[in-house]
N, C-alpha and C positions, 0 to 999 in steps of 0.2 A: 308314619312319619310324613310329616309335612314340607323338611325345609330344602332349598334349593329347586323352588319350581321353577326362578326366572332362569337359573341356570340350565333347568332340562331344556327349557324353547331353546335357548342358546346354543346348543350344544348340537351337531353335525349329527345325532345316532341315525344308523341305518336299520335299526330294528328294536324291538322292544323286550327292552334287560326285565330281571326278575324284578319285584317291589321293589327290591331294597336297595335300587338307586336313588331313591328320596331320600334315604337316610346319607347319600355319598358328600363328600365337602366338593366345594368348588374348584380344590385341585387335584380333580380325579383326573386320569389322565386314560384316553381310550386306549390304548394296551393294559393296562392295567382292568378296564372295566371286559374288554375281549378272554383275556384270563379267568375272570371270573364267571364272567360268562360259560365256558369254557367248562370249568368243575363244575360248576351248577349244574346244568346240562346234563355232564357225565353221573352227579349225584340223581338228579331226576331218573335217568338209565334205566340207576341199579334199580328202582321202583318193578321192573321188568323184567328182575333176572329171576332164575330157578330157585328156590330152595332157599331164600334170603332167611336170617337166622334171628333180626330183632322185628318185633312186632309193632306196629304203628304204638298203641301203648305204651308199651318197654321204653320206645326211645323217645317218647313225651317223658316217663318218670327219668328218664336218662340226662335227657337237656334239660329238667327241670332241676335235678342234682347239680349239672354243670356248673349252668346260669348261678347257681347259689354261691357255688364256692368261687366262683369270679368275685361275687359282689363282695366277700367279704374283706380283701384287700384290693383296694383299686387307687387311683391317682384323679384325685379331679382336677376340670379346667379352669382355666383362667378366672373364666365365668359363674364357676361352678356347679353350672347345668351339667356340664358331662364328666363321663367317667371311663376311665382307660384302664387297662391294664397291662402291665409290662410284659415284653415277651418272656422273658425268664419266669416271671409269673404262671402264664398262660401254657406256658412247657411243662411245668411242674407239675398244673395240673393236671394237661392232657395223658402223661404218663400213669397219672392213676385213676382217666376214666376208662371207661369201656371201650370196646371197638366202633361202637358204633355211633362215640362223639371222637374219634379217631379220624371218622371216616366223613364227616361231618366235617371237619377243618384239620384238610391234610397239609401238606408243609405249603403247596401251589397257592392256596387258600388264605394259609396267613399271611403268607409274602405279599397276598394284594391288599388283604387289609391291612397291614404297615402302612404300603403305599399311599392308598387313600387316606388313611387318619395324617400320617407325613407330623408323628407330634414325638422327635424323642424315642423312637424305637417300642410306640404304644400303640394299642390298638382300644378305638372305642368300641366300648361293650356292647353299643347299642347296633352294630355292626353282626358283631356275632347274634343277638339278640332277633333282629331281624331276619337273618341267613337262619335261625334254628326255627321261627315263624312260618317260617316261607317253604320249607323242605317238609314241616310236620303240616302244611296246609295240602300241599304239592301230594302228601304220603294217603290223608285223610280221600281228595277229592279225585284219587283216584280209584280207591274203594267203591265211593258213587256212581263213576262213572261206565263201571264196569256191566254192571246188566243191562247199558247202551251200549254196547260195544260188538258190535258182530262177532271179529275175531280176536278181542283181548288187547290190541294192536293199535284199531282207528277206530274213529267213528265219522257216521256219517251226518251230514248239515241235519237232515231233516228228523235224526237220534239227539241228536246235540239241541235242537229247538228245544222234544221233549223234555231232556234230561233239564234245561233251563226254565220253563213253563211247570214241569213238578218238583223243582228244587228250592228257585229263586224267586219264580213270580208271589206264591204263598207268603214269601218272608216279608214283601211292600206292605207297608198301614194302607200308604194308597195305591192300589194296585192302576196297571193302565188297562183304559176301558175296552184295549183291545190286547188281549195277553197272547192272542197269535202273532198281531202284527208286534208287537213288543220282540218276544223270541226270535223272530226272525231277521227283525234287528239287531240285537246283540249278537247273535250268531252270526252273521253276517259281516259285524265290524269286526270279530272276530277271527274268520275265515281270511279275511281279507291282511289282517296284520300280519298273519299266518303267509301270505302270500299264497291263500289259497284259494281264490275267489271263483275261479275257471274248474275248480275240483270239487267230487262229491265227500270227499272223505278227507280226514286230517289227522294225523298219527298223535294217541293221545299224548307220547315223549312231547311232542313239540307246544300239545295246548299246555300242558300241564309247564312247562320249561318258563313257556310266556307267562306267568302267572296271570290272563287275560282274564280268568275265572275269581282270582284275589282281587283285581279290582274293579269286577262286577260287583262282589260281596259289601268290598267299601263303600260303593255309589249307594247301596241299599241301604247299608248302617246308616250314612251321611244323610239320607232323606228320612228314614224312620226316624231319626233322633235328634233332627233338626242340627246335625254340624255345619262346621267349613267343608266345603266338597272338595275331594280328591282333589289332586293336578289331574288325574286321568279322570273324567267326571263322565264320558259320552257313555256309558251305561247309566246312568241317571233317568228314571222317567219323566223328567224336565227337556233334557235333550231329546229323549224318544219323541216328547211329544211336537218341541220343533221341530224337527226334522219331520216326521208325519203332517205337518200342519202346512212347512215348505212345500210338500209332494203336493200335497191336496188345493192348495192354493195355485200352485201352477196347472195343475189339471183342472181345465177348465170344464172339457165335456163332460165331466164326472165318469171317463170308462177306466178309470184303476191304471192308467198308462200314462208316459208322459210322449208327444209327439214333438219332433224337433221344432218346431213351429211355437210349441205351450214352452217349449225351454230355451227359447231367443229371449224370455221375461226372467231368468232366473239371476236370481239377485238383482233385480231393477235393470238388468241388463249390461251390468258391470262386468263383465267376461266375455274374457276373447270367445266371439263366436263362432270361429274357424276350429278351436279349441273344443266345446261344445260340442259342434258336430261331431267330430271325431271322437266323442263317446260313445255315438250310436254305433262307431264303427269296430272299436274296441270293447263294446259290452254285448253280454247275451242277450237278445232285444227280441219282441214280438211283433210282427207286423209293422217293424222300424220305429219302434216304442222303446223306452224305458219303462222298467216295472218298476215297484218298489227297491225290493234289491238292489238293481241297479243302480238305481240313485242312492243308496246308503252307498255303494262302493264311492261313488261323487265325491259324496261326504266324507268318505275316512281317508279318500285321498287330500282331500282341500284339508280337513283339520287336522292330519298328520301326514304333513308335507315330509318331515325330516326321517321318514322310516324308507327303509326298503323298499316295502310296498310301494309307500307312493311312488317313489324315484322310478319304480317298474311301471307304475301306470301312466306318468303322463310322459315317457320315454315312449309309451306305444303307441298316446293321442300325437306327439308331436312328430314321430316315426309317417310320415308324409306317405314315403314310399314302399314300406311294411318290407325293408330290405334288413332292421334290426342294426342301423347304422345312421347316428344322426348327423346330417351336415349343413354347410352353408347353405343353400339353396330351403332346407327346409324352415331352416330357424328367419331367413327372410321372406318366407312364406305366409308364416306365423305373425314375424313382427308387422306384416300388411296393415292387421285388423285391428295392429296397437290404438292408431287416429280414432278408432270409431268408437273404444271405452273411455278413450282418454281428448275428447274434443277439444277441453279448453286448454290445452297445453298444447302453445307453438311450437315446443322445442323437441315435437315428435317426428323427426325425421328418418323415413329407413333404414337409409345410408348408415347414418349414425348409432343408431339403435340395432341395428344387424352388428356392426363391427362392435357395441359395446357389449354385446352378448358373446360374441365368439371370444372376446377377452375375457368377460364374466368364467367361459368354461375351460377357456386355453387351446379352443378349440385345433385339432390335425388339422390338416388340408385333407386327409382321408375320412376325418368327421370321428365322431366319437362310438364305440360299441356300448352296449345298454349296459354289461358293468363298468367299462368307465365310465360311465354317467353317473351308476350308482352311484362309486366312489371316490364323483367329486365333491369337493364339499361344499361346491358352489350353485349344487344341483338345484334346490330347494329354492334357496333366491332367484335362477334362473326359472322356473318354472313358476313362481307368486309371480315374477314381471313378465310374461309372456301369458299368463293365463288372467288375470283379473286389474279390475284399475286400481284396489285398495293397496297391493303390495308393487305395484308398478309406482305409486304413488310414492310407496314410502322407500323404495332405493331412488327415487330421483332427489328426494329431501333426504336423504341422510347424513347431509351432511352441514343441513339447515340449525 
């Protein structure tokens, strides 16, 4: 599903829902997506319990029976692109599938999809549609992932490379010319959405929850088959190769590192450099280097500002005093270097740009703790104007 990509940028998320927030209308409403989050999750689980009774199979012919008898009375819209179905409907049926499309959209379940659709007490099918996608993809890859798995439980970065250099690299018409450094990118962005960048290992519940692997697969369709790319597109060998091409371009001496000196250049030098440094301070480093890794973490911070993750990594660059408490002193620390990305604008005055950030975040006079930072929702804006001149640029015009 493609629609509502300008609403995802939009939209405050702290973390990354299953696919089938593409498929959500734009009066979703974040309790509602927390909720489903929520059974997803808990359905993902059961993938891990004892003695489960339907077989990956079984419940493909199961939701394929489902799906059938939806379509055969439904309500179309306006438009007559979509198709709904009544909850009386959808109760009927459910009472005479099996347990384990029971179990698949239990009562917490529909009550979110009502919400989302918000059409008349209907729900679009394409909802359900994606949710049975998404669970029988979730049920499939983790069969896969299992003779990577030490203990049935997690795996580790450098299993999970594997498991994506013998699964996915094969599947490219154009493969990248470097299928290690490729793996270790995706893994990588991966770990990191994960909020696991600092860790060897990631509990398969939570990759498999993220569907991070479903839109791997689509980035590959998307280039094999020449479509429209995903919204989520940075598994893409296009992106791989940007991003590889940025590193190597800033590395000047050609030693596979980047030295704080080769990254005062990064993006023509449009980034707070006070900022910057304190990556070297906050990343696994070599010899006060970044490696490749490291700079993809860069990366998955700056193009997915609005997630957890980032909110936790640049809470750590901007965390001055590493006391895990951000306050005035630090945030005017930071705005210092504003002058030096942003030259040609007079109206860069400390004073002013300190007090307009602490308003930006509502800031205590005790400063704020790293989940309150999370969960502001002005975190993201706050840290594009503190970190770079493009998004410092466009909250001074927004109003232009």
């Amino acid at each position: 599903m493609t629609t509502t990509a300008t609403n995802m940028q939009n939209t405050d998320q702290k973390s990354i829902y299953p696919s089938l927030i593409n498929a959500m209308t734009s009066r979703r409403s974040d309790e509602a997506l927390n909720d489903f989050q929520r059974d997803f999750n808990n359905r993902v689980m059961g993938l891990f319990a004892d003695g489960r009774s339907t077989s990956v199979e079984q419940f493909k012919t199961d939701t394929d029976n489902f799906l059938r008898a939806l379509k055969t009375e439904f309500i179309r819209g306006e438009s007559g692109s979509k198709r709904y179905v009544t909850l009386k409907r959808l109760m009927k049926i459910l009472t005479e599938s099996p347990q384990s499309i029971n179990e698949l959209l239990p009562h917490s379940t529909v009550t979110v999809f009502v919400k989302i659709t918000n059409f008349n007490l209907t729900i679009d099918i394409t909802l359900i549609e994606e949710l049975a996608k998404t669970v029988i993809h979730a049920e499939e890859t983790y069969i896969k992932l299992l003779p990577y798995s030490e203990n049935n439980t997690e795996i580790s970065s450098y299993s999970l490379q594997d498991f994506v250099a013998a699964h996915y690299v094969p599947q490219m018409v154009e493969e990248p010319e470097r299928a290690d450094y490729y793996s270790a990118y995706a893994v990588g962005i991966i770990f990191f959405l994960l909020d696991a960048r600092r860790r060897e290992n990631i509990y398969l519940k939570d990759l498999l929850s993220s569907t991070l692997l479903m839109h791997l697969e689509s980035c590959i369709n998307a280039e094999n088959n020449c479509l429209e790319m995903p919204e989520i597109d940075v598994f893409t060998v296009g992106q791989f190769r940007a991003t590889l091409y940025e590193f190597r371009c800033l590395d000047t001496d050609r030693n596979g590192v980047l030295s704080p000196a080769e990254m005062t250049f990064f993006r023509d030098g449009y980034f707070n450099a006070m900022f910057l440094q304190r990556i070297f301070d906050i990343s696994m480093i070599y010899d006060r280097c970044l490696d490749f890794k490291a700079f993809v973490d860069l990366m998955a911070a700056i193009k997915f500002r609005h997630t957890r993750a980032s909110a936790k990594y640049h809470f750590e660059a901007l965390d001055f005093k590493n006391d895990g408490v951000l306050d005035e002193d630090e945030i005017r620390t930071a705005a210092q270097v504003v002058p030096e990305y942003a030259p040609n604008e007079d109206s860069v005055h400390i004073d002013i740009v300190t007090a307009e950030l602490k308003d930006m975040l509502r800031l205590k006079k005790t400063g704020l703790t790293l989940e309150e930072f999370i969960d502001n929702r002005m975190s993201s804006t706050f840290t594009g104007f503190l970190s770079n001149y493009s998004d410092f640029m466009k909250y001074e015009r927004r109003e232009q």
